[in-house]
Backbone as a chain_set.jsonl record, in Angstrom:
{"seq": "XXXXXXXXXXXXXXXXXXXXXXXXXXXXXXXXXXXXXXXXXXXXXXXXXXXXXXXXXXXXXXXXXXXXXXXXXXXXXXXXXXXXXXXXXXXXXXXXXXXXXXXXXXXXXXXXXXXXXXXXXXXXXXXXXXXXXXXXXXXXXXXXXXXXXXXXXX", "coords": {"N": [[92.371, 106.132, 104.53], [94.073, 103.682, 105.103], [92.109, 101.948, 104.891], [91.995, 101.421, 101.905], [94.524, 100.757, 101.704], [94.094, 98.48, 102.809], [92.32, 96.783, 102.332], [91.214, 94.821, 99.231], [89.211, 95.137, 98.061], [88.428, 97.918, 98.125], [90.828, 98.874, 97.172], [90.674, 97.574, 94.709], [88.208, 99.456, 93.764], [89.519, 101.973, 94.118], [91.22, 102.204, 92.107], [89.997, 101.622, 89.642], [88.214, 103.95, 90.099], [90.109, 105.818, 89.348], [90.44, 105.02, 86.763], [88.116, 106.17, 85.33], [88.759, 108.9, 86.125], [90.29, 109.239, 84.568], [89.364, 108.939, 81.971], [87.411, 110.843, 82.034], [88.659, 113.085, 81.923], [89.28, 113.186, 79.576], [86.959, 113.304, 78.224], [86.281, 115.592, 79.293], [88.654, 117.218, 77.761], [88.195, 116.931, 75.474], [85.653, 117.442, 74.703], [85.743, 120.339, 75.052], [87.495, 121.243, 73.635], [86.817, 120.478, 71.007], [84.067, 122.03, 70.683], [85.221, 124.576, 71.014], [86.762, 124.906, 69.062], [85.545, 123.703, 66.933], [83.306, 124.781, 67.107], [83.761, 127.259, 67.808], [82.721, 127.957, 70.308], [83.149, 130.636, 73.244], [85.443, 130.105, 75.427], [84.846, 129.475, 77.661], [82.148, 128.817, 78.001], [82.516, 126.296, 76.251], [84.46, 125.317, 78.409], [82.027, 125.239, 80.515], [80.543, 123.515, 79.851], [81.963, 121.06, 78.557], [82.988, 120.385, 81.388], [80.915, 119.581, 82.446], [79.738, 117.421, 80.787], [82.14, 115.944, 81.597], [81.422, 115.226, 84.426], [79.153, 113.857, 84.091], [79.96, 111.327, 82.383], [81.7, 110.721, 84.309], [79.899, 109.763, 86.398], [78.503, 108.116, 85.739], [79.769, 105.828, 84.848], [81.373, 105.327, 87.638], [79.189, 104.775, 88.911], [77.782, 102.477, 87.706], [80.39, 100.623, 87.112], [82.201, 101.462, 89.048], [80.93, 101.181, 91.476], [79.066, 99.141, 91.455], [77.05, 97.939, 93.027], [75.878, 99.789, 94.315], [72.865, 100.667, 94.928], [71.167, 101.554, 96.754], [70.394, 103.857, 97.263], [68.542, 106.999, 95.515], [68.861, 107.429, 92.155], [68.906, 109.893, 91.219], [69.489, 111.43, 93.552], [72.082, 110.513, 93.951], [73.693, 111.375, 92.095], [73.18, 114.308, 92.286], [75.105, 114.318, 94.592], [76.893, 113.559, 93.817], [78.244, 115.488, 92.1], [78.212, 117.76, 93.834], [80.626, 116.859, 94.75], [81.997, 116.783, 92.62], [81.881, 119.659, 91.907], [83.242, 121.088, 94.546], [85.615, 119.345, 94.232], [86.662, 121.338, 92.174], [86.991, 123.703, 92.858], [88.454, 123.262, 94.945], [90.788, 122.938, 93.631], [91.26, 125.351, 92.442], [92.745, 127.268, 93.776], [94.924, 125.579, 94.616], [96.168, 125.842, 91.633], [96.846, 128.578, 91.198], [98.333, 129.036, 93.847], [100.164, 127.527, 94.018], [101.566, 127.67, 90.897], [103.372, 129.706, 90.49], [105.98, 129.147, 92.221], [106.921, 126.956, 91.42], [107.361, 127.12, 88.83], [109.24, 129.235, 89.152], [110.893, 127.329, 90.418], [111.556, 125.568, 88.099], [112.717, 127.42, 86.602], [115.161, 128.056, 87.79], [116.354, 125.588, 87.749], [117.746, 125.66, 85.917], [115.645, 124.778, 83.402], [114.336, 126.344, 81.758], [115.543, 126.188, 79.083], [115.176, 124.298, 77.141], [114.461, 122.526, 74.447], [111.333, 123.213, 72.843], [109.513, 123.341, 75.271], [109.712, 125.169, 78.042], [110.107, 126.897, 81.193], [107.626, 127.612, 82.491], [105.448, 126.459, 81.054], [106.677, 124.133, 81.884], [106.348, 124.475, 85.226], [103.752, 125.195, 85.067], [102.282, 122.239, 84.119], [103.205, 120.707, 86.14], [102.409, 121.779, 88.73], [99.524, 121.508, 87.449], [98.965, 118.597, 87.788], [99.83, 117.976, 90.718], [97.92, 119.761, 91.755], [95.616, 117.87, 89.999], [96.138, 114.942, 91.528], [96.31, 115.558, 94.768], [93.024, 116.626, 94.167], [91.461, 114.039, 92.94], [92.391, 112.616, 95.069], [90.797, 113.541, 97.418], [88.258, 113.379, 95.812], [87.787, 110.701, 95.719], [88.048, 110.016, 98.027], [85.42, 111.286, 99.51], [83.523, 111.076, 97.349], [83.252, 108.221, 97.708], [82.256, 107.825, 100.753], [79.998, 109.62, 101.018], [78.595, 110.016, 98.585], [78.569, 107.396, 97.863], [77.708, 106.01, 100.344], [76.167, 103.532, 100.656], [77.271, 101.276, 100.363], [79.213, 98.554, 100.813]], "CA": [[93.48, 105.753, 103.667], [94.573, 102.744, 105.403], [90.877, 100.55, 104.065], [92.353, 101.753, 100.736], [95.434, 99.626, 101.704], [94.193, 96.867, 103.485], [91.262, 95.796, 101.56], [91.507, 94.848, 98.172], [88.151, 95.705, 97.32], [88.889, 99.15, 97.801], [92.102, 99.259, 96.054], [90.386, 97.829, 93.372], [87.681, 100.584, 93.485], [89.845, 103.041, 94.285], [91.41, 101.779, 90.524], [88.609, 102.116, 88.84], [87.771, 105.74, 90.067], [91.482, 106.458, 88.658], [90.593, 105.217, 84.983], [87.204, 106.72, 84.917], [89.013, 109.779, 86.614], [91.524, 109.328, 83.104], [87.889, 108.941, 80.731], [86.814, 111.986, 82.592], [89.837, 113.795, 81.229], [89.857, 113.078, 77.894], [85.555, 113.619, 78.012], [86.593, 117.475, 79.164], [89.321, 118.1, 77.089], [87.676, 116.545, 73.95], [84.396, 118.282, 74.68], [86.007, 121.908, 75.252], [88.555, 121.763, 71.926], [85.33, 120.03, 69.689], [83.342, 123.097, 70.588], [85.894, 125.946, 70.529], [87.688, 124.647, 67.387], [84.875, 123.402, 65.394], [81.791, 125.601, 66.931], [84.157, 128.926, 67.901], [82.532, 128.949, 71.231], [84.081, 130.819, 73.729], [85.941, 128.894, 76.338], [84.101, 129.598, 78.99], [81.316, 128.484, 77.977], [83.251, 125.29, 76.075], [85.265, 124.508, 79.986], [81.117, 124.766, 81.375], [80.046, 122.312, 79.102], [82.743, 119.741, 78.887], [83.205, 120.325, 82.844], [79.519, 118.973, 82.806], [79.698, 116.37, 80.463], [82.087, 114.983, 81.914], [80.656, 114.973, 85.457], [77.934, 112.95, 84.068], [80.832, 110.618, 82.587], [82.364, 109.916, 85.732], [79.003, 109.303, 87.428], [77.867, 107.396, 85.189], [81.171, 105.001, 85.069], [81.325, 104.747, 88.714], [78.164, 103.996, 89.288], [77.974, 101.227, 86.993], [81.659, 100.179, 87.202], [83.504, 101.738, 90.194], [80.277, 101.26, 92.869], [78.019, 98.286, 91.359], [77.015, 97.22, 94.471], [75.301, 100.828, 94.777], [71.489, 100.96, 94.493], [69.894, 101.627, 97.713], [69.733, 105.619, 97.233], [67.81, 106.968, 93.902], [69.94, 107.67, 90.866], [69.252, 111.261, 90.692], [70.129, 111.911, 94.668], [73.565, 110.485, 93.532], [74.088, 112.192, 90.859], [73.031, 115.879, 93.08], [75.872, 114.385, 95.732], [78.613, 113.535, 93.024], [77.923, 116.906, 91.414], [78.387, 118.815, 94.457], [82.242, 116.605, 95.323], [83.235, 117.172, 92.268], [82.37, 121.065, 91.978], [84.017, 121.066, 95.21], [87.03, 119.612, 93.958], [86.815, 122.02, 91.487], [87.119, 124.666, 93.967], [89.789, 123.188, 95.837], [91.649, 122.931, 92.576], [91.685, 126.622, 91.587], [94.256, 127.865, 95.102], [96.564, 125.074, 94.178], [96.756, 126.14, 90.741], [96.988, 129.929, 91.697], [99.496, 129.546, 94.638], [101.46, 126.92, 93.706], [102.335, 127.428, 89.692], [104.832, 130.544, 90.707], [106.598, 128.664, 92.624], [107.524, 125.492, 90.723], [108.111, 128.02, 87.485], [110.655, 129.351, 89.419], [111.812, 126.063, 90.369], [112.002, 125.284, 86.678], [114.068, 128.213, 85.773], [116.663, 127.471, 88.871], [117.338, 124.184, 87.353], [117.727, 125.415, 83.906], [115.241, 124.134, 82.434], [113.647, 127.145, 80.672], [115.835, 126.478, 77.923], [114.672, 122.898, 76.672], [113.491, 122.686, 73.011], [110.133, 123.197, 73.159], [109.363, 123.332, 76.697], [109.837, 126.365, 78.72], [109.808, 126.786, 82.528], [105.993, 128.153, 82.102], [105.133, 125.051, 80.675], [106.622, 122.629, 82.977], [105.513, 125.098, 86.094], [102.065, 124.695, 84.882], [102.319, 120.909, 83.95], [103.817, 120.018, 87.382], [101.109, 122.004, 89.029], [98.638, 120.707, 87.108], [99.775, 117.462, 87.794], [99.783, 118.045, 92.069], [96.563, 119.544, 91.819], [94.85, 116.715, 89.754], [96.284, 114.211, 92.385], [95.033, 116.16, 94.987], [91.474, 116.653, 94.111], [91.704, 112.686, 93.05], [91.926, 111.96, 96.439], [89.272, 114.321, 97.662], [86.938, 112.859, 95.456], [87.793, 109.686, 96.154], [86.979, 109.502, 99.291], [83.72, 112.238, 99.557], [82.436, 109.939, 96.561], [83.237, 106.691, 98.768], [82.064, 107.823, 102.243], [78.886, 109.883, 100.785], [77.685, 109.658, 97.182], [78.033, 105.469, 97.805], [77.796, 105.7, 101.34], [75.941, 102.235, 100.894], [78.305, 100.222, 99.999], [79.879, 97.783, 102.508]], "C": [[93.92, 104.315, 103.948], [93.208, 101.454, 105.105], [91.378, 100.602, 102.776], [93.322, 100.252, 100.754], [95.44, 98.358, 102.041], [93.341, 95.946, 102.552], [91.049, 95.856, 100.234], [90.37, 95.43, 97.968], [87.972, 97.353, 97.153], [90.133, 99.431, 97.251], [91.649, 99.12, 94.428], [89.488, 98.989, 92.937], [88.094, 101.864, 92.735], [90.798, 102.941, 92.492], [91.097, 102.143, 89.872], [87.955, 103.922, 88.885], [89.048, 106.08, 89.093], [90.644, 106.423, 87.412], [89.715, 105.635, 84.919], [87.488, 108.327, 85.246], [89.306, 110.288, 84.598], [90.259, 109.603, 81.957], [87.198, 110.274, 80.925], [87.421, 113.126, 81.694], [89.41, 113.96, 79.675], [88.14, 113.347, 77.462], [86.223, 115.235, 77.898], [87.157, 117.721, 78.454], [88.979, 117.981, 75.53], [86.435, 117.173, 73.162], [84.707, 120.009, 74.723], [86.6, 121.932, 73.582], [87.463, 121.167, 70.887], [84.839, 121.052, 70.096], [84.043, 124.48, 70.185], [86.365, 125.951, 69.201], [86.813, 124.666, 66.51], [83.633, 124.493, 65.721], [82.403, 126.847, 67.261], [83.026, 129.049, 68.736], [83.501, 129.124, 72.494], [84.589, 129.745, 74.808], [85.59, 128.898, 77.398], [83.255, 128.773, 79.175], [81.405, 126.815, 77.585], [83.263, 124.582, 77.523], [83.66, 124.287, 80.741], [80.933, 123.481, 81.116], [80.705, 120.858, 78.998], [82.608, 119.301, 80.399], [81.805, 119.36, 83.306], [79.184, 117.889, 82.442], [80.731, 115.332, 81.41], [82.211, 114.749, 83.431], [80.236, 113.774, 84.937], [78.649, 111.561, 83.599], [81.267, 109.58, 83.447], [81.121, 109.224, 86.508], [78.512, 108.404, 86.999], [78.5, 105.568, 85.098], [81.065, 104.38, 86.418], [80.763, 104.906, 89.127], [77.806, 102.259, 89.132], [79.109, 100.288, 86.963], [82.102, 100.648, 88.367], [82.299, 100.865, 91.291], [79.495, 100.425, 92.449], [77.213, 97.819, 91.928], [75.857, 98.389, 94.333], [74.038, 101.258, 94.329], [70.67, 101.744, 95.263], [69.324, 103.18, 97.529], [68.958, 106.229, 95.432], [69.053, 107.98, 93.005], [70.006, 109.326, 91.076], [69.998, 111.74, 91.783], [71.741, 111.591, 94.481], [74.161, 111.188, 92.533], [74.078, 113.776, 91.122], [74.683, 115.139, 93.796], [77.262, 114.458, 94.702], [79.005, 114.347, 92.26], [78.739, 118.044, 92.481], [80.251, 118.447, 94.862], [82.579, 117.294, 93.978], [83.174, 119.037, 91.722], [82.996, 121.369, 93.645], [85.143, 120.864, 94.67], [87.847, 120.84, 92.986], [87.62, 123.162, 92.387], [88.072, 124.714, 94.739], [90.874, 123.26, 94.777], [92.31, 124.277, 92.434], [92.801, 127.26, 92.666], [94.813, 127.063, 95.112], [97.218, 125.474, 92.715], [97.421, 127.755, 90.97], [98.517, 129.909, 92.194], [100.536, 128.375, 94.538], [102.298, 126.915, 92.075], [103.401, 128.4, 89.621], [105.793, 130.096, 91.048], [107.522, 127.689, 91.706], [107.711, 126.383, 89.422], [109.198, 128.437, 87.963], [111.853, 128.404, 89.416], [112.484, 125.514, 88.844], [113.16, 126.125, 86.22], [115.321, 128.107, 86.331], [117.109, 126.665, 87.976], [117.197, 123.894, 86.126], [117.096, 124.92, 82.997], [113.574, 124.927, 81.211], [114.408, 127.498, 79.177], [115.701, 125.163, 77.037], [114.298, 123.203, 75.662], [112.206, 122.33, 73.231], [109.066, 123.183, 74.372], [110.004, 124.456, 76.711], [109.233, 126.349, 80.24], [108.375, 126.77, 82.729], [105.583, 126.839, 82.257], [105.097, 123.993, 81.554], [106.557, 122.994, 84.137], [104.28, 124.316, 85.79], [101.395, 123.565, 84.49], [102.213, 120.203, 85.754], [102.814, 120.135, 88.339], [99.924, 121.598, 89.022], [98.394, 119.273, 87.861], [98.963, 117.213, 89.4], [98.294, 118.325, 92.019], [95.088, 118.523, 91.587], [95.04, 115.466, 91.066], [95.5, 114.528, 94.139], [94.121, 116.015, 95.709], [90.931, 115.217, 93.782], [90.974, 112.318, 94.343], [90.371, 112.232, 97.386], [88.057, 113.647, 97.01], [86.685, 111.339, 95.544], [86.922, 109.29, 97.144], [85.814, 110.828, 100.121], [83.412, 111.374, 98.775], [81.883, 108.655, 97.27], [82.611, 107.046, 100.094], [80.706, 108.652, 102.048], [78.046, 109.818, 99.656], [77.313, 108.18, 97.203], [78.131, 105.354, 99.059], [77.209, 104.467, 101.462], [76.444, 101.312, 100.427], [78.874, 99.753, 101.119], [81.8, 97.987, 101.942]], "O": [[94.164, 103.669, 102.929], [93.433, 100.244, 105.13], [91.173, 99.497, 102.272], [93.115, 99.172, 100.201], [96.226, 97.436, 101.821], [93.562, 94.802, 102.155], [90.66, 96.956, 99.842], [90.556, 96.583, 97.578], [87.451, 97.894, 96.178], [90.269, 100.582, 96.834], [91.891, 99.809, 93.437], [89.789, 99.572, 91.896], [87.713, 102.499, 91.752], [90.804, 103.996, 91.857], [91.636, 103.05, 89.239], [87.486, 104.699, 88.054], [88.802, 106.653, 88.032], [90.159, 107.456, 86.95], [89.879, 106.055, 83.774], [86.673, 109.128, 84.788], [88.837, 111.114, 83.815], [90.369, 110.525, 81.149], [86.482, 110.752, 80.045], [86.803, 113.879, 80.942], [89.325, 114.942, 78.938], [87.995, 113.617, 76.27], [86.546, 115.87, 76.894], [86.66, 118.682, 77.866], [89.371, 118.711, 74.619], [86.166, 117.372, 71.977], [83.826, 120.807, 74.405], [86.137, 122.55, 72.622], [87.496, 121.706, 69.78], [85.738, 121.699, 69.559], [83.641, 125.28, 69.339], [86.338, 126.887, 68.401], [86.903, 125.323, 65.472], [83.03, 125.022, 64.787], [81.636, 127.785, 67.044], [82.2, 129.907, 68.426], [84.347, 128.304, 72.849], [84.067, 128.636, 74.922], [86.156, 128.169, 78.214], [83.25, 128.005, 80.138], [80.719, 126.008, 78.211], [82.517, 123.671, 77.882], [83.634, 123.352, 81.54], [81.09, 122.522, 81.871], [80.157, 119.789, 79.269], [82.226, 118.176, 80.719], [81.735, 118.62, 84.287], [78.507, 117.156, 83.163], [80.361, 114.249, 81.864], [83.158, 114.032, 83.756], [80.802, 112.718, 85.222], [78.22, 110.556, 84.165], [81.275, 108.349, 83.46], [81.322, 108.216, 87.185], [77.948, 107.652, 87.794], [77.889, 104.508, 85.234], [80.754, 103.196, 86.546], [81.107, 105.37, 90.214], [77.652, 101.314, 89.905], [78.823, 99.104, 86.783], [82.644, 99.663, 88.869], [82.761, 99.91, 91.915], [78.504, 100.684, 93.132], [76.438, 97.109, 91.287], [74.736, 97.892, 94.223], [73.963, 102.117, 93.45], [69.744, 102.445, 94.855], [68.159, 103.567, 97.627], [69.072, 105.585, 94.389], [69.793, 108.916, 93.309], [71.082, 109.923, 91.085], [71.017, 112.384, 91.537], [72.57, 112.416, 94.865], [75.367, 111.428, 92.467], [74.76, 114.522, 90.42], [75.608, 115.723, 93.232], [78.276, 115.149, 94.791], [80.055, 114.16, 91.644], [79.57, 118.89, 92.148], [81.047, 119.334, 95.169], [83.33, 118.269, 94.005], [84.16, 119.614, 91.264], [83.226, 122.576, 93.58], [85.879, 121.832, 94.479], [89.031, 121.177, 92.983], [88.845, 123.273, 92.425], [88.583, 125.724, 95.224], [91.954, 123.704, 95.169], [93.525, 124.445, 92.33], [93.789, 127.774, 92.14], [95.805, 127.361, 95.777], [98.434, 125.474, 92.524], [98.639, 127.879, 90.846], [99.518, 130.35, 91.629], [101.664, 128.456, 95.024], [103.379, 126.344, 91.932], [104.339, 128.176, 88.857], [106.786, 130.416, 90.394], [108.713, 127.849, 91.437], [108.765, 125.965, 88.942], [110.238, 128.136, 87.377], [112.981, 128.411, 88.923], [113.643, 125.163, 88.621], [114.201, 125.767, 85.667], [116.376, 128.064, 85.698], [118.163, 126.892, 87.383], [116.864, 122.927, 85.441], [117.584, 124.592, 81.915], [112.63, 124.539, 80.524], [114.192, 128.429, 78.401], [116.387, 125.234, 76.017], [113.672, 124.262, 75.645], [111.912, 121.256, 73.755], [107.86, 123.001, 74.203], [110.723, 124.864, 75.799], [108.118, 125.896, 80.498], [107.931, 125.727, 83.21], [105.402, 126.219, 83.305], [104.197, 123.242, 81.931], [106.681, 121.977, 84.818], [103.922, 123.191, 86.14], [100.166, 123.573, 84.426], [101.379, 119.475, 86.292], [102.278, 119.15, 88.846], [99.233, 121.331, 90.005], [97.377, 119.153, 88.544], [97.919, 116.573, 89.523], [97.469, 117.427, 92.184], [94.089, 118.35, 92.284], [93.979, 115.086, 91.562], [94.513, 113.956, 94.603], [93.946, 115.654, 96.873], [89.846, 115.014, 94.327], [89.84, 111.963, 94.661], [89.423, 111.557, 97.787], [87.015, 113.41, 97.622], [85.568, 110.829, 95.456], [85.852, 108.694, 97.266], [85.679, 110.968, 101.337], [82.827, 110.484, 99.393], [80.749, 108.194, 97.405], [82.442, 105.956, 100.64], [80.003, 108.45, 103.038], [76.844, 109.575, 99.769], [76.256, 107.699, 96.793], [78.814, 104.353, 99.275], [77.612, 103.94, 102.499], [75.733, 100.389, 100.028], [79.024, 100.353, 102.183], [82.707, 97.63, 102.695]]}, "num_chains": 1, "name": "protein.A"}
């Protein structure tokens, strides 16, 4: 954490993973609701598929943009390593969503705010959640991407 802070070149990196994190996003959620909506398949199969595209997304991004620098290992072995962080993060994702969205729903309804127009505790539980978890698994992949998928990078 503290090369993050000291050295720009990893701040800027660590930047760059963010917005390709953000392109990542909007790959999955664009690729799940274009298939369920327009092809009516189920969402399972939708969340594989996006979940995959946009893997390849992100790897593709910060390879080329986050890690430029990063040649010495062969494309596909990076692409097995940045596969396996981010179904990991995956994994670490699903017991923060689990054991923490009860909680913070409650919290929501304490502080009144399951009566908001259009919003409902639920909602901003499972936002907030969301939210913690994405940040996170962020980090996690941050630095597993940085310390082994581009371990050659200076």
């Amino acid at each position: 954490m503290t090369a993050i802070l000291n050295d720009s070149r990893e701040r800027i990196r660590f930047l760059r993973f963010a917005i390709v994190g953000i392109t990542g996003a909007i790959v999955d959620f664009g690729f799940a609701n274009l298939l369920t909506r327009l092809f009516h398949a189920p969402l399972v199969l939708a969340g594989t598929i996006s979940f995959l595209a946009a893997i390849l997304n992100n790897f593709i991004w910060n390879r080329y943009w986050t890690y430029p620098d990063s040649r010495t290992k062969p494309i596909f072995q990076q692409l097995l390593q940045f596969s396996v962080v981010s179904i990991t993060g995956l994994v670490l994702r699903i017991p923060i969503l689990y054991f923490l969205e009860p909680p913070l729903e409650q919290l929501a309804k304490s502080l009144g705010l399951e009566y908001l127009p259009y919003l409902d505790a639920k909602s901003i539980g499972d936002n907030l959640t969301l939210a913690i978890a994405v940040i996170v698994v962020m980090f996690w992949n941050f630095f597993a991407n940085r310390y082994w998928t581009y371990s050659d990078v200076d």
